[in-house]
N, C-alpha and C positions, 0 to 999 in steps of 0.2 A: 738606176732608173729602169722603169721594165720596158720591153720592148715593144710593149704598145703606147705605152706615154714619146716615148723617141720617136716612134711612125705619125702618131698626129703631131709631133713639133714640126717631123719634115715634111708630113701634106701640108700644114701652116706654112711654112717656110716657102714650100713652092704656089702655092696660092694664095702668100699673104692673106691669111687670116690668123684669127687667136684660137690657138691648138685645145682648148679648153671647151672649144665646141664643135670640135670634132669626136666622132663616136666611131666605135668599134665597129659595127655595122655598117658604117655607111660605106657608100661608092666613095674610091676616091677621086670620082668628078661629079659629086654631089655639091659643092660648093664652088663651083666653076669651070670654067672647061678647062681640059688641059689641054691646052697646046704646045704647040715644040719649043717655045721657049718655057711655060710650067715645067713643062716635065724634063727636060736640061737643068735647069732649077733642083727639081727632084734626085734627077739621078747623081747632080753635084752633089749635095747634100748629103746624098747614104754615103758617097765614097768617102767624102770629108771623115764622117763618123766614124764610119767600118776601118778609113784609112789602107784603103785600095780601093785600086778601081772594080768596078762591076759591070757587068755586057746590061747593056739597055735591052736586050731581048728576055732577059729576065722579070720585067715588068709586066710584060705583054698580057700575062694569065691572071693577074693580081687585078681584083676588082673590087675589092673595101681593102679600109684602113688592117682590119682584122689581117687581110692578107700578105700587105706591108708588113705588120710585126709580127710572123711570123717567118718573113723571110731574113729577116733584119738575126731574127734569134738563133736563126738555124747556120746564118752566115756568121756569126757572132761563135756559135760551137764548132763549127767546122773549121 
């Protein structure tokens, strides 16, 4: 799976939507707001994947999906 198809399943996952319309560009609070339970959602989510945990301050500077999958990929090499 690449690592922008796994970032729009977990913006989907955290804003329950269908990951199939989400797009590389967008914000990922283009389809809803996140709030503190979204984004708990969210950061459950990668750690499930990644399988550890991850600092929620790493979020912060991530502003599209684009941004997610490549932090996703870079945690994935590291």
């Amino acid at each position: 799976m690449s690592a922008l198809r796994e970032a729009q399943e977990v913006v989907a996952v955290a804003l329950k939507i269908a990951p199939d319309d989400i797009k590389a560009d967008d914000s990922i609070t283009t389809y809803g707001k996140l709030d503190s339970v979204s984004f708990e959602r969210l950061v459950l989510e990668i750690e499930e994947r990644l399988d550890r945990k991850v600092r929620a301050v790493d979020f912060l500077n991530m502003k599209t999906v684009q941004d997610l999958a490549d932090y996703l990929e870079k945690q994935r090499a590291g």
